[in-house]
N, C-alpha and C positions, 0 to 999 in steps of 0.2 A: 806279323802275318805274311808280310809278303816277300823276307826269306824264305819262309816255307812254300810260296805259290812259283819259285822262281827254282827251288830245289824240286821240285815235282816236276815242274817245265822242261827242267833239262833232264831230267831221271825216266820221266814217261812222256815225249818229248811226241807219242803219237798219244791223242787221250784215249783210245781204244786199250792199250795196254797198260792202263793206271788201272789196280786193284780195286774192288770197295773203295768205299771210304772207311769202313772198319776199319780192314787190315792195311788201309794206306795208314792210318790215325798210329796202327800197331809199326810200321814202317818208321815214322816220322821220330818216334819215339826212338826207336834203335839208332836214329841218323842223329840223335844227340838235341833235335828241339824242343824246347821251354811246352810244358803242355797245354798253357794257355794260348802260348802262337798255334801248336797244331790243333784245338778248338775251333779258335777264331775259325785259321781257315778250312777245315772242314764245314766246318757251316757254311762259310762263304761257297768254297767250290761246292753244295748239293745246291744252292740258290743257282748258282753257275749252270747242272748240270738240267734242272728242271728247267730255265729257262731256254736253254740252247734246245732243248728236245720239243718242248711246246714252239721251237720254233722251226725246228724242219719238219714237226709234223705238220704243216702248213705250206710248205714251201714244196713249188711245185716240183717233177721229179724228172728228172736228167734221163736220156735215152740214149743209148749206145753212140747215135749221131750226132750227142749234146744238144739235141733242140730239147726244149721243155715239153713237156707230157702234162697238160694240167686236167684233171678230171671234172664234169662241172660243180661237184661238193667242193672241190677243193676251190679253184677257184671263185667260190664263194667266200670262202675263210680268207684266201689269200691275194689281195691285190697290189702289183706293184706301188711304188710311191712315183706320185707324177710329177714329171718336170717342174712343173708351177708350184708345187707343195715345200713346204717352211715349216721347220720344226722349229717350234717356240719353245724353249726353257723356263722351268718355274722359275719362279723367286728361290726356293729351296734349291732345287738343283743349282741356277748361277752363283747361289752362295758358297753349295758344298764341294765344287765343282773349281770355282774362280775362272779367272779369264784365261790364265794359261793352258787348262786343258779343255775350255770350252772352245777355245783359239785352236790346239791339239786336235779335237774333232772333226773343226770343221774342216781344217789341212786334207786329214782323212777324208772325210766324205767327198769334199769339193776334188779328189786326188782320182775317185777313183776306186778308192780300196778297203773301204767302209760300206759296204750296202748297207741300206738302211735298219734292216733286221736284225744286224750283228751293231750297227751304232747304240740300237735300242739296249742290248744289251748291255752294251758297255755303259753306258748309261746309268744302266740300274744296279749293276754290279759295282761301280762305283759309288753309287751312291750308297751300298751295301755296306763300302769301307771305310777305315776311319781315317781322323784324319781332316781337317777343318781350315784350309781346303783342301783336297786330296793333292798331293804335287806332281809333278807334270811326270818323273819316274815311275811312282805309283800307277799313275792311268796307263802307262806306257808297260807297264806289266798286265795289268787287268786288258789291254788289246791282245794281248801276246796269249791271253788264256783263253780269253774268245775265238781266237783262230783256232787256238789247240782244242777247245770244247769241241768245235765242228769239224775237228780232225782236219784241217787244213792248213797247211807253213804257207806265210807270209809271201810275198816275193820277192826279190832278193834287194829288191832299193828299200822296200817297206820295212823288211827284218832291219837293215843298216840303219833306219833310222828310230827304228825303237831300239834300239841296243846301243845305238851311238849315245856317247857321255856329253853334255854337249856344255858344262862347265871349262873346256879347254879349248873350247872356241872364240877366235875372235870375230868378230862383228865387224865390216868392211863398210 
């Protein structure tokens, strides 16, 4: 599945210009993948694509001078997460999840470059995938799709280090 999530990545690299999922399904199939990988993740990217949408339609809205716009409905629905606030992980999730990319997370969030609302995702989209525990590559793609879900590229240390290989590393 997650050749397929990584051939999409680079193919429709903005996720506004990814087809359907029909005719991506009919895509994937010309591009020579097993139809059970382009299942898989079709399923996976409509989970993907329902969840990113149920979450900027919440999210308050950006004004020409970048300050937020929040309307008082909205900001009903949507409150930021407060400084003092601790996201706890199930027993399921720490299992499916393991320490490397719970570890991987928190890098992100504590970094910076994780807002909360796209961790949420990742999250759940990982927990979507298989995989027992999911490994630290894996979640390092499912980030790379969360950006791309909300149409936005990483920044340039953030990309380097989800694409960085990091098997050729040594440890000082």
């Amino acid at each position: 599945m997650f050749e397929v999530l990584v051939y999409v990545y680079e193919n429709y690299w903005q996720g506004d210009a990814c087809p359907e999922l029909q005719k991506l399904g009919r895509k994937l199939t010309a591009a020579g993948f097993d139809a059970e990988e382009i299942q898989a993740a079709l399923v996976w990217l409509e989970g993907l694509n329902t969840a990113a949408q149920g979450t900027q339609i919440n999210l308050p809205a950006k004004t020409s001078s970048g300050l937020a716009e929040v309307s008082i409905a909205a900001s009903a629905l949507f409150q930021p997460q407060s400084a003092n606030s601790l996201r706890i992980f199930s027993v399921s999730e720490q299992m499916h999840l393991g320490a490397q990319c719970l570890g991987f997370i928190n890098f992100l969030e504590t970094s910076g470059v994780l807002p909360p609302h796209m961790r949420e995702i990742v999250i759940d989209r990982a927990m979507a995938a298989p995989g027992d525990p999911v490994t630290l590559d894996d979640l390092k793609i499912i980030v790379l799709m969360v950006y791309w879900s909300f149409g936005e590229e990483p920044d340039a240390l953030v990309l380097d280090e989800l694409c960085d290989d990091t098997e050729g590393r040594l440890a000082h």
